[in-house]
N, CA, C and O atoms as CSV, one atom per row, in Angstrom:
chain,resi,resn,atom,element,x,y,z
A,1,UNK,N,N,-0.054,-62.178,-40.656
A,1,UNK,CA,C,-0.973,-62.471,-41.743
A,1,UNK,C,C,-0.191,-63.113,-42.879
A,1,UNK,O,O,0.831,-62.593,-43.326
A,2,UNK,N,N,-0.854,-64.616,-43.480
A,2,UNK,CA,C,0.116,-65.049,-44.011
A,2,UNK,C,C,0.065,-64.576,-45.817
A,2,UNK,O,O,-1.068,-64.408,-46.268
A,3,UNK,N,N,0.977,-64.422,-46.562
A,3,UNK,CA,C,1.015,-63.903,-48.211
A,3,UNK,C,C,0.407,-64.504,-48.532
A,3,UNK,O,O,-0.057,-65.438,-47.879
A,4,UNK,N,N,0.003,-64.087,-50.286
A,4,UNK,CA,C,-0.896,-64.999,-50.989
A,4,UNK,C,C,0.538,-66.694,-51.639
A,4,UNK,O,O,0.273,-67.855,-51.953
A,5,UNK,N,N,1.360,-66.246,-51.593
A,5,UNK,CA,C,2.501,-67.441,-51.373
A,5,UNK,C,C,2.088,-68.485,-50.681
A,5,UNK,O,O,1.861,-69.593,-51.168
A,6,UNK,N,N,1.972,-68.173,-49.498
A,6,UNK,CA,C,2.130,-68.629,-48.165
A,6,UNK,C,C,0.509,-69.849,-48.271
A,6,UNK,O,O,0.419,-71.047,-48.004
A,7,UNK,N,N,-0.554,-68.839,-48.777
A,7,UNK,CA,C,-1.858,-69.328,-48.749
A,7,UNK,C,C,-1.666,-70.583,-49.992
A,7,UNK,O,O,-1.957,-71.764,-49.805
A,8,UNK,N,N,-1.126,-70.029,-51.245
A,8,UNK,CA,C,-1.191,-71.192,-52.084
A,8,UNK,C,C,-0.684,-72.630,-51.922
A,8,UNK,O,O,-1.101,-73.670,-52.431
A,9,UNK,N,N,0.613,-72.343,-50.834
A,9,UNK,CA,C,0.592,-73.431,-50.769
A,9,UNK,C,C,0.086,-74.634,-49.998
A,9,UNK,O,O,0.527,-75.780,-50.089
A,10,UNK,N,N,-0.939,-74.195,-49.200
A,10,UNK,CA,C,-1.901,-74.773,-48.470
A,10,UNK,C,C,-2.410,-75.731,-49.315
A,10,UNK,O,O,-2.381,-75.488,-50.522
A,11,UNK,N,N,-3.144,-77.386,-48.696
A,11,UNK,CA,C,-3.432,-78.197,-49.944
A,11,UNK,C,C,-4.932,-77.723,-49.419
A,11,UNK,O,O,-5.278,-77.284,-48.322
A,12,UNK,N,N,-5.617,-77.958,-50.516
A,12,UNK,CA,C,-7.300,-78.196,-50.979
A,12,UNK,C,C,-8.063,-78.749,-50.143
A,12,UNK,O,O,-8.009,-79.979,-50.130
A,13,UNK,N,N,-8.972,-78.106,-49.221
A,13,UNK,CA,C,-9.997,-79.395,-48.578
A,13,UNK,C,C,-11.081,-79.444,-49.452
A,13,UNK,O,O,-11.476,-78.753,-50.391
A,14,UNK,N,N,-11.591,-80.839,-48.662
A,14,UNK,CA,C,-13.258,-81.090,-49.205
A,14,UNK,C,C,-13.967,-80.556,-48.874
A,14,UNK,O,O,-14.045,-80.818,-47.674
A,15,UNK,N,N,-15.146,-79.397,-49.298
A,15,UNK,CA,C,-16.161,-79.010,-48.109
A,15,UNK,C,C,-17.597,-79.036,-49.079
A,15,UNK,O,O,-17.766,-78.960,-50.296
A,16,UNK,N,N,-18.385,-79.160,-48.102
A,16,UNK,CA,C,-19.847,-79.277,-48.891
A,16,UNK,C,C,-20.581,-77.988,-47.730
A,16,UNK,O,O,-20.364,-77.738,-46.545
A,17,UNK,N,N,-21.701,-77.267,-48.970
A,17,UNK,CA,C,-22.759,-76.357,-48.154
A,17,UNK,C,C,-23.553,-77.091,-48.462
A,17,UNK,O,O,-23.484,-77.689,-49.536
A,18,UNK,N,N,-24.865,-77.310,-47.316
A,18,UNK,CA,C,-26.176,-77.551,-48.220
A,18,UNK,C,C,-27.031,-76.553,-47.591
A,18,UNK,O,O,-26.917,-76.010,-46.492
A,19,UNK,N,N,-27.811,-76.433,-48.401
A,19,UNK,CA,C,-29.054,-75.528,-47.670
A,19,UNK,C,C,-30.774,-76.169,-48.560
A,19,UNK,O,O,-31.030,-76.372,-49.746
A,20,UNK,N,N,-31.404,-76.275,-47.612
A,20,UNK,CA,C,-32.825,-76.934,-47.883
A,20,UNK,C,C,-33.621,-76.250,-48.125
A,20,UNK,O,O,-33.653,-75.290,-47.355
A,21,UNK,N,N,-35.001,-76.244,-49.533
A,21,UNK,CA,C,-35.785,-75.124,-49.760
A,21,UNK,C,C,-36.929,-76.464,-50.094
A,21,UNK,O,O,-36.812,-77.663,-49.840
A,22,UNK,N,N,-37.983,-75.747,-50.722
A,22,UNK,CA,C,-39.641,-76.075,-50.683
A,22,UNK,C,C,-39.810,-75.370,-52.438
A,22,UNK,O,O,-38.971,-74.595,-52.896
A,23,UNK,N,N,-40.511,-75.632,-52.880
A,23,UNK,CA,C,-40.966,-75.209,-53.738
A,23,UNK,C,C,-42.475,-75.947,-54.396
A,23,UNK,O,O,-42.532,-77.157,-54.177
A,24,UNK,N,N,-43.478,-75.456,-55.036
A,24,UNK,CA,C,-44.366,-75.512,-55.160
A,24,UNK,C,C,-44.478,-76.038,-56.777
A,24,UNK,O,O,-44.304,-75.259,-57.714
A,25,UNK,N,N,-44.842,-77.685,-56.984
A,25,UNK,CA,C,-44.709,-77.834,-58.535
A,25,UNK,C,C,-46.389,-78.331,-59.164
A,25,UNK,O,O,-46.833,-79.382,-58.703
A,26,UNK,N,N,-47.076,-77.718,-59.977
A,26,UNK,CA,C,-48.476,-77.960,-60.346
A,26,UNK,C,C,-48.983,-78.653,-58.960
A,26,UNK,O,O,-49.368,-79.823,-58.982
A,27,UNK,N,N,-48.971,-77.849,-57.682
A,27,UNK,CA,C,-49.851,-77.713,-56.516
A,27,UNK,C,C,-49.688,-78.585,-55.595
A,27,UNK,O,O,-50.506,-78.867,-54.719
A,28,UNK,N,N,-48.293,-79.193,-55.808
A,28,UNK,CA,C,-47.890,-79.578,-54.535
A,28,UNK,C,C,-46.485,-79.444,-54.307
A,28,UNK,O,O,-45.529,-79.259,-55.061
A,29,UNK,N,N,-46.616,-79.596,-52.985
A,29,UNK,CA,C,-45.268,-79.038,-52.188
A,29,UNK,C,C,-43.811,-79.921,-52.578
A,29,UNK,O,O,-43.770,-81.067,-52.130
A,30,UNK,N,N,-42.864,-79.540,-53.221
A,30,UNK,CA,C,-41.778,-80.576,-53.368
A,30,UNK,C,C,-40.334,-79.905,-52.835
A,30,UNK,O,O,-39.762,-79.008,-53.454
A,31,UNK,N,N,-39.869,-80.458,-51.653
A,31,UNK,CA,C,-38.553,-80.610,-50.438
A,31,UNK,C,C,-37.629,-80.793,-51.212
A,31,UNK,O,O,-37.831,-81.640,-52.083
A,32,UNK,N,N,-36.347,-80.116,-51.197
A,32,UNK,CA,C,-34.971,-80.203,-52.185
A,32,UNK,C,C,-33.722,-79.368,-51.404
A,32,UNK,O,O,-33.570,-78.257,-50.894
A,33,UNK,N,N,-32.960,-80.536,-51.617
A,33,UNK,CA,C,-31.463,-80.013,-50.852
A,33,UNK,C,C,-30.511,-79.331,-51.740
A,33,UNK,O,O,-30.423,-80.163,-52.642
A,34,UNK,N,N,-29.855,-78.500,-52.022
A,34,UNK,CA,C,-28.893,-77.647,-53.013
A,34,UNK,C,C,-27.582,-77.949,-52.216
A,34,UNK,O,O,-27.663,-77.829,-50.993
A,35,UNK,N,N,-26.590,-78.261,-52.662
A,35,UNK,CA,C,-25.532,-79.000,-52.154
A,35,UNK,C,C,-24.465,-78.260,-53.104
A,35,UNK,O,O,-24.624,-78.365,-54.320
A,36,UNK,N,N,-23.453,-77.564,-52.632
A,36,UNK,CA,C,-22.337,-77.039,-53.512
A,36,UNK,C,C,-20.924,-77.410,-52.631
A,36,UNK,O,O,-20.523,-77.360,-51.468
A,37,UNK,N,N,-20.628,-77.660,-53.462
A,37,UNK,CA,C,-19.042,-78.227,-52.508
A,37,UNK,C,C,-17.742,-78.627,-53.597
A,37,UNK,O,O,-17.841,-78.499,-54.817
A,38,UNK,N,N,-16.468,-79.151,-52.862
A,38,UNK,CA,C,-15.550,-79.323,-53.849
A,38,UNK,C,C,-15.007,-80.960,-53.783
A,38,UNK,O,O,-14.950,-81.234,-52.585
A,39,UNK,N,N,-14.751,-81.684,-54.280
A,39,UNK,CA,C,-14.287,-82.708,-54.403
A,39,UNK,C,C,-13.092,-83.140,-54.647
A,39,UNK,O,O,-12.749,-82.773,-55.771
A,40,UNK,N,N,-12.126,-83.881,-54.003
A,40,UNK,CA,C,-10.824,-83.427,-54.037
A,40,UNK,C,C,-10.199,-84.614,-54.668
A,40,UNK,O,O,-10.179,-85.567,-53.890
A,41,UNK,N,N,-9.536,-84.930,-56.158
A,41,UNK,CA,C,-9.336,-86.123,-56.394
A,41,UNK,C,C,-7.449,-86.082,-56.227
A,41,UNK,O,O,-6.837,-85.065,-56.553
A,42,UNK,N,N,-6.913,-87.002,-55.827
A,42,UNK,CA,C,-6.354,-87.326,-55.286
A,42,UNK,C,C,-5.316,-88.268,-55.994
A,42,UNK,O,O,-5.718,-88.856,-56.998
A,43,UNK,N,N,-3.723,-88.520,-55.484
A,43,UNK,CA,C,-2.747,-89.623,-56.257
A,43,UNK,C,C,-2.669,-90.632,-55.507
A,43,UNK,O,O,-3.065,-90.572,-54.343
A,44,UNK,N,N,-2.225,-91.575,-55.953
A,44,UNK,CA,C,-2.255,-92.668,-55.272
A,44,UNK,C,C,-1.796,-92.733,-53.883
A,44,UNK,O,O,-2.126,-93.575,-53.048
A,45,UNK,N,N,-0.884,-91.604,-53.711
A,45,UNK,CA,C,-0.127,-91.750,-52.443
A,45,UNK,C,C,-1.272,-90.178,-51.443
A,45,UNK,O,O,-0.871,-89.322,-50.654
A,46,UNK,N,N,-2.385,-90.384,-51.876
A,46,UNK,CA,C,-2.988,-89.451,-51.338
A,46,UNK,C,C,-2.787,-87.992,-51.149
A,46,UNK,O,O,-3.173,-87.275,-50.226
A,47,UNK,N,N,-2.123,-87.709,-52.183
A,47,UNK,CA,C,-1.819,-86.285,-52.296
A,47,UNK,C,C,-2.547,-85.278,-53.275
A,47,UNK,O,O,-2.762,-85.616,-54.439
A,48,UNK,N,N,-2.883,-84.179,-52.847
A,48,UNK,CA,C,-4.516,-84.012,-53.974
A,48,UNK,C,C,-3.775,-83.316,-55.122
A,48,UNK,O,O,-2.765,-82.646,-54.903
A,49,UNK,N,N,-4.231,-83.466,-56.209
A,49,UNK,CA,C,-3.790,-83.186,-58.021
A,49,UNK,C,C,-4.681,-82.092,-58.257
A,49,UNK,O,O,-4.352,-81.090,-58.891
A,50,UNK,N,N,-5.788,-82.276,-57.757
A,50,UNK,CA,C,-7.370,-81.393,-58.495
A,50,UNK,C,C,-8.250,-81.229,-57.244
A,50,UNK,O,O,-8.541,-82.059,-56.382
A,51,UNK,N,N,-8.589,-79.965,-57.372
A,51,UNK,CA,C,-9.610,-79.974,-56.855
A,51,UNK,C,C,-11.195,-79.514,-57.709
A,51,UNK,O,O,-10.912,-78.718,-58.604
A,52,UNK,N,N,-12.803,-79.816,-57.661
A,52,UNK,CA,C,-13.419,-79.700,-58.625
A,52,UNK,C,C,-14.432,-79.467,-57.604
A,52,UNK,O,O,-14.548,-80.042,-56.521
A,53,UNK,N,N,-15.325,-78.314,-58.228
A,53,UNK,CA,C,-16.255,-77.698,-57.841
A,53,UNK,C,C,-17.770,-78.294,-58.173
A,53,UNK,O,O,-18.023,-78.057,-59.354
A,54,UNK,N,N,-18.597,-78.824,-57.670
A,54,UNK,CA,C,-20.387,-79.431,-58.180
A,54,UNK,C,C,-21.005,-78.504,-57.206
A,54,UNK,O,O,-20.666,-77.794,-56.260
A,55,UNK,N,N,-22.114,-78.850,-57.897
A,55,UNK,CA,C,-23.552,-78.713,-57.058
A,55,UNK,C,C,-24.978,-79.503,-57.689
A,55,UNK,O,O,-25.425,-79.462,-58.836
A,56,UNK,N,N,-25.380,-80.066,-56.749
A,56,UNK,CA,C,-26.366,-80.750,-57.099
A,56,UNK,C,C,-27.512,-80.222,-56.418
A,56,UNK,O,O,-27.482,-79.280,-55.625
A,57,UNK,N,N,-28.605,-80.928,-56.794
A,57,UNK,CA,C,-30.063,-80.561,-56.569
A,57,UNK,C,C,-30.271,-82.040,-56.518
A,57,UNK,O,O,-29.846,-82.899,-57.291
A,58,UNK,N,N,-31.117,-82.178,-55.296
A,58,UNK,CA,C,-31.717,-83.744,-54.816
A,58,UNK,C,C,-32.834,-83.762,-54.068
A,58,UNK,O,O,-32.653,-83.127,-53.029
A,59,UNK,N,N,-34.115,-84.307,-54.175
A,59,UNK,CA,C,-35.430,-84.295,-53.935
A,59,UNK,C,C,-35.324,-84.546,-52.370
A,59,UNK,O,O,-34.300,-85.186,-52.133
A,60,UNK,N,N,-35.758,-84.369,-51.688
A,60,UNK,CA,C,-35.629,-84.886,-50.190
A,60,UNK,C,C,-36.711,-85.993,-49.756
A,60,UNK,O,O,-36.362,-86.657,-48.780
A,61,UNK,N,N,-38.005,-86.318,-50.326
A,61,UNK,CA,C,-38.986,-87.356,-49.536
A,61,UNK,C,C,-38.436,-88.414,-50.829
A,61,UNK,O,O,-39.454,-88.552,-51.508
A,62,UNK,N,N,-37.683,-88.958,-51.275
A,62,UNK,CA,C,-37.635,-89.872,-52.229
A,62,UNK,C,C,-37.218,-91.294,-51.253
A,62,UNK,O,O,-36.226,-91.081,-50.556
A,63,UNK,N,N,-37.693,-92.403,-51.131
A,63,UNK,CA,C,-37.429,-93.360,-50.258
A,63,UNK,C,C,-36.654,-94.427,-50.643
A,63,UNK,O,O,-36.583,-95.312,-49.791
A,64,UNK,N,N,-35.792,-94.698,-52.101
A,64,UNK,CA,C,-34.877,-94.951,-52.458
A,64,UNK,C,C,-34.248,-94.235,-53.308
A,64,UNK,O,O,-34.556,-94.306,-54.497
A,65,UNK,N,N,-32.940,-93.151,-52.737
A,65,UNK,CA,C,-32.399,-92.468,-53.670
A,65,UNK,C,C,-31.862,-92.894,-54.919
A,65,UNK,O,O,-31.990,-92.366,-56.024
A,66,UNK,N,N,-31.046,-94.247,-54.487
A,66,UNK,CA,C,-30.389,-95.186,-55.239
A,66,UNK,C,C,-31.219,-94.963,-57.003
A,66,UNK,O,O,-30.589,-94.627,-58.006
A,67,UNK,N,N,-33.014,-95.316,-56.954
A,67,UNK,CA,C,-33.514,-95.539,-57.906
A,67,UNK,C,C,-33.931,-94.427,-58.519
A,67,UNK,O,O,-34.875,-94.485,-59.307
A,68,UNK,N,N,-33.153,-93.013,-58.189
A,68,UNK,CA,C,-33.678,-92.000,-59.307
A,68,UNK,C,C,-32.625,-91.531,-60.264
A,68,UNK,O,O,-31.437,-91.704,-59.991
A,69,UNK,N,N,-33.003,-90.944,-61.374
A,69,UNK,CA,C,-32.109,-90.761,-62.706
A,69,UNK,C,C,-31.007,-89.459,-61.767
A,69,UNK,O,O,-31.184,-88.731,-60.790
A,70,UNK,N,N,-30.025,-89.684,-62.596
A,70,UNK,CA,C,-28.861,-88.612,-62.802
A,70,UNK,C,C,-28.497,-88.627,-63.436
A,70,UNK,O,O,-28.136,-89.569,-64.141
A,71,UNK,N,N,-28.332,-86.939,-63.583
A,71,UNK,CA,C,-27.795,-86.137,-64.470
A,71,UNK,C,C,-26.545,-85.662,-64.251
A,71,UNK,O,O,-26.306,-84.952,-63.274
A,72,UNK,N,N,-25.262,-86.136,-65.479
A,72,UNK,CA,C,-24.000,-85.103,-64.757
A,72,UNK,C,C,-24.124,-83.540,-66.158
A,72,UNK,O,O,-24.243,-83.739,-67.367
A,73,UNK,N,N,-24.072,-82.562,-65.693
A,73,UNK,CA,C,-23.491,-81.383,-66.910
A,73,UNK,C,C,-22.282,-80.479,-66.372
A,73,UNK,O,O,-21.999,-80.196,-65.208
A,74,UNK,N,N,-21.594,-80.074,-67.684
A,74,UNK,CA,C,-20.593,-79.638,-67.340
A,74,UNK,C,C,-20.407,-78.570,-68.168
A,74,UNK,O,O,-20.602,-78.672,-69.379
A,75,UNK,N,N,-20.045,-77.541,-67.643
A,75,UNK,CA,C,-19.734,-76.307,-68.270
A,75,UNK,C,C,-18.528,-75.982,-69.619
A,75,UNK,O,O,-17.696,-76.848,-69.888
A,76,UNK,N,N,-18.552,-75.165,-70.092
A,76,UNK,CA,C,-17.306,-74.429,-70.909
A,76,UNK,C,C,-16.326,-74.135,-70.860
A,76,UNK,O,O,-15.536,-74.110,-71.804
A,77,UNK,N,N,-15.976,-73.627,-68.977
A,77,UNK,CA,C,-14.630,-73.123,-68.954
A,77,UNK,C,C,-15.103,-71.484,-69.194
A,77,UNK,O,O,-16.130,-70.828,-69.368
A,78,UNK,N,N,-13.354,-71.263,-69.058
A,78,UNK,CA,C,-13.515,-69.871,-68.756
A,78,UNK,C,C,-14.578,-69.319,-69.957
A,78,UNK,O,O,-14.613,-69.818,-71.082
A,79,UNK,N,N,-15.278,-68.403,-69.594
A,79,UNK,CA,C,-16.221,-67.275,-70.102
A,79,UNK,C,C,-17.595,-67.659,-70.498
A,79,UNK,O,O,-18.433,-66.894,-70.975
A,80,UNK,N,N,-17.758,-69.039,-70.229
A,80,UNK,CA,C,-18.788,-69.439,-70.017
A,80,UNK,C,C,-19.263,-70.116,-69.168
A,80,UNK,O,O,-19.355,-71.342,-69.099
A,81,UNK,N,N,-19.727,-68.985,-68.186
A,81,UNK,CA,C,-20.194,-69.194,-66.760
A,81,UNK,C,C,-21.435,-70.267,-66.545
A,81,UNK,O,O,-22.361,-70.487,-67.325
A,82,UNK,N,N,-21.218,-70.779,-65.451
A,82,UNK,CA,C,-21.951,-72.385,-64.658
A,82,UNK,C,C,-23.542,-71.627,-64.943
A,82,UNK,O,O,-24.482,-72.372,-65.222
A,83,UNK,N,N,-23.737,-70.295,-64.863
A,83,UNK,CA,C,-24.931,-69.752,-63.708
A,83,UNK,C,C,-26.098,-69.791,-65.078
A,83,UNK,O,O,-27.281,-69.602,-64.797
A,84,UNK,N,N,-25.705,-70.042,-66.544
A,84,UNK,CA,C,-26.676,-70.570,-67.056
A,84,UNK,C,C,-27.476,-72.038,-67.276
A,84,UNK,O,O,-28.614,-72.175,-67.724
A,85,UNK,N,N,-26.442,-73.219,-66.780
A,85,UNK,CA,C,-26.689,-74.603,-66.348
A,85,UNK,C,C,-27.754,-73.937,-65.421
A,85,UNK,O,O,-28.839,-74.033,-65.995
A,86,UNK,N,N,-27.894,-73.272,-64.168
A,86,UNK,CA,C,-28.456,-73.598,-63.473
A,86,UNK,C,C,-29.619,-72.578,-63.297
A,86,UNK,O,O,-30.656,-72.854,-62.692
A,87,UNK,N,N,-29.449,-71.791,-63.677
A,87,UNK,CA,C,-30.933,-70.890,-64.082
A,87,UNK,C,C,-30.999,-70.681,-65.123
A,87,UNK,O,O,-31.435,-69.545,-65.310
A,88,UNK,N,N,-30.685,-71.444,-66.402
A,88,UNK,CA,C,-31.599,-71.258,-67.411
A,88,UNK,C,C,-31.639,-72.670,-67.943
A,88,UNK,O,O,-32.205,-72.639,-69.035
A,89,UNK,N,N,-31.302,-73.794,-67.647
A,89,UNK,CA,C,-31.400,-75.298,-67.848
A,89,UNK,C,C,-32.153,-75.883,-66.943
A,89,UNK,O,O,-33.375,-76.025,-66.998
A,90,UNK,N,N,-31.180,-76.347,-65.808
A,90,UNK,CA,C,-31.369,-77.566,-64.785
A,90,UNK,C,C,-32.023,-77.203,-63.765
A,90,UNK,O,O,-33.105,-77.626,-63.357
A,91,UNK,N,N,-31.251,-76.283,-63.285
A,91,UNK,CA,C,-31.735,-75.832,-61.519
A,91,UNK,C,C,-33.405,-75.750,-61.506
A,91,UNK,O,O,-34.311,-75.732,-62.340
A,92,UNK,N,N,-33.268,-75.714,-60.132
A,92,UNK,CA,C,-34.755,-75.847,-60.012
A,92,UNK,C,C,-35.783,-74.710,-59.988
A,92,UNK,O,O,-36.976,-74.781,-59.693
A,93,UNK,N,N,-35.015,-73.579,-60.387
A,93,UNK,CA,C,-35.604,-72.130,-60.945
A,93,UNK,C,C,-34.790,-71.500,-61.996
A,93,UNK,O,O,-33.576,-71.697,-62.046
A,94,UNK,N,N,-35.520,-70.614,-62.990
A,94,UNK,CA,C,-34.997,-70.582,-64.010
A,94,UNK,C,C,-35.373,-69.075,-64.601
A,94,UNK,O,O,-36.357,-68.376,-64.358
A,95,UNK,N,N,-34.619,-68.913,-65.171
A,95,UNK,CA,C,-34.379,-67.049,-65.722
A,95,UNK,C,C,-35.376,-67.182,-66.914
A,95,UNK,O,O,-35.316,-68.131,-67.696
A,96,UNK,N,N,-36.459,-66.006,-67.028
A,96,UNK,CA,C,-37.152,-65.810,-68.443
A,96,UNK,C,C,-36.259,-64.830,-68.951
A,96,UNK,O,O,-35.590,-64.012,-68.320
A,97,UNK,N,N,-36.364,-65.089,-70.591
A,97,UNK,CA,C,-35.730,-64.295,-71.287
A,97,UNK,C,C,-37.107,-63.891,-72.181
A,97,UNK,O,O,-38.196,-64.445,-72.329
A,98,UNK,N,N,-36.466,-62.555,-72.740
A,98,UNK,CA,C,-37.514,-61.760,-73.624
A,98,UNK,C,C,-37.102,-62.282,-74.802
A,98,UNK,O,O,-36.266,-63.141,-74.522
A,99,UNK,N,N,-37.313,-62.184,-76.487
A,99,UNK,CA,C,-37.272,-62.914,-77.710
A,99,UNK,C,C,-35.913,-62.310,-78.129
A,99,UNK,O,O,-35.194,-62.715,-79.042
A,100,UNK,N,N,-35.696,-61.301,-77.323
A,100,UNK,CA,C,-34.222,-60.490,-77.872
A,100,UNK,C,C,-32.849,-61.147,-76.697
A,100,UNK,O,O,-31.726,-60.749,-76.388
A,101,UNK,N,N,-33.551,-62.112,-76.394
A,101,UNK,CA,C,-32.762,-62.763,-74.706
A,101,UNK,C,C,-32.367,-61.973,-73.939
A,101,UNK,O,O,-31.470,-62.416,-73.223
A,102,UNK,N,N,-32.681,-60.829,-73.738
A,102,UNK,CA,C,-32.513,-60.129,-72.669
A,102,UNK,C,C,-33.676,-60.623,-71.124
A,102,UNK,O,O,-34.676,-61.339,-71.069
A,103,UNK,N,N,-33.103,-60.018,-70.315
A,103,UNK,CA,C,-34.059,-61.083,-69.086
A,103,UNK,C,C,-35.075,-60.200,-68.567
A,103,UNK,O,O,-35.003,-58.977,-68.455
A,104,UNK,N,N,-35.683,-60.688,-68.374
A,104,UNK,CA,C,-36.959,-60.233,-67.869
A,104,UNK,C,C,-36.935,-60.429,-66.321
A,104,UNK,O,O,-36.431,-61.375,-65.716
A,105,UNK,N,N,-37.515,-59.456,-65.857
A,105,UNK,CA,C,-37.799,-59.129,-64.429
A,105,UNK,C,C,-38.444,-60.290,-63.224
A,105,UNK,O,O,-38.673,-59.960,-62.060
A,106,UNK,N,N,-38.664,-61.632,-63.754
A,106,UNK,CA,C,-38.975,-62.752,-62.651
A,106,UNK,C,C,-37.969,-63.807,-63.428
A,106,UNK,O,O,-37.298,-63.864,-64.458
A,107,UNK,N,N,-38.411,-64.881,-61.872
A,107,UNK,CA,C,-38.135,-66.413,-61.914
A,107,UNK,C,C,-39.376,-66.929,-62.042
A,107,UNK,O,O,-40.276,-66.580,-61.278
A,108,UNK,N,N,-39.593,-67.951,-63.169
A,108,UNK,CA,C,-40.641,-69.121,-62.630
A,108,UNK,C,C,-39.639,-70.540,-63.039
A,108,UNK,O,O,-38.480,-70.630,-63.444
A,109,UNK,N,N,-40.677,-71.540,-62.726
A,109,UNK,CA,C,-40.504,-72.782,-62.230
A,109,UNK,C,C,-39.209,-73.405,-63.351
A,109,UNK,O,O,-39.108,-73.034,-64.520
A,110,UNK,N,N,-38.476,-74.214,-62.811
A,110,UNK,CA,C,-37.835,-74.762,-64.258
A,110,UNK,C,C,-38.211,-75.912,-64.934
A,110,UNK,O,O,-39.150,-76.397,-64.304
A,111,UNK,N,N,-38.029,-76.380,-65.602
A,111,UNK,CA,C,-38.552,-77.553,-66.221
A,111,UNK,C,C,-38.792,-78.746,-65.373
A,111,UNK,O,O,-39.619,-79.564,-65.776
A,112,UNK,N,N,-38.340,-78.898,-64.553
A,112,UNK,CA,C,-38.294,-80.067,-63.602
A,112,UNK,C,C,-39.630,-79.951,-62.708
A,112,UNK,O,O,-40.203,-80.876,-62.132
A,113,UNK,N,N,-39.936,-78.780,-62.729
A,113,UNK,CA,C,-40.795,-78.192,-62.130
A,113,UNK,C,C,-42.232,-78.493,-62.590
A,113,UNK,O,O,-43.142,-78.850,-61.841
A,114,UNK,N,N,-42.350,-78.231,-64.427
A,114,UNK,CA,C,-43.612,-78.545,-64.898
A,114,UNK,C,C,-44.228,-79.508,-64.713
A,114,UNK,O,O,-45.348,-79.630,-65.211
């Protein structure tokens, strides 16, 4: 079993998850791929410097992707975690908060959604 030594010095791959969901926006059905993966940028002599973590959200029946808007956002860094970009901004479901921002017991739709 190899040390955590041993592991670091392993270089960085690229890998992407996707997983496909449905969701329901003012009464019709809208198809969306969630895509999280790392991107590995690289030196000239192809040796990787960085590796960087995304995830996107992308409509699935759109028949030229090319022609829809994007959005890039980017987080804080340490102690200010991604997981409000994406449930309480962008993602395609989103956290209610009570007036004291504490959270309340469901998800509904996120803005993209209305």
């Amino acid at each position: 079993m190899p040390d955590q030594a041993q592991e670091e010095k392993k270089p960085p791959k690229e890998e992407l998850i996707r997983t496909r969901h449905k969701i329901a926006i003012d009464g019709s059905e809208v198809a969306y791929t969630a895509t999280a993966g790392t991107i590995l940028l690289k030196e000239e002599d192809g040796k990787p410097q960085a590796s960087i973590f995304f995830v996107a959200y992308t409509r699935d029946d759109v028949p030229d992707a090319a022609a829809r808007p994007l959005t890039f956002s980017f987080n804080g860094g340490p102690g200010s975690s991604s997981v409000w970009l994406h449930l309480g901004l962008l993602g395609p479901r989103r956290v209610l908060l009570n007036d004291d921002r504490g959270l309340l017991a469901r998800i509904e739709k996120g803005p993209a959604q209305r």
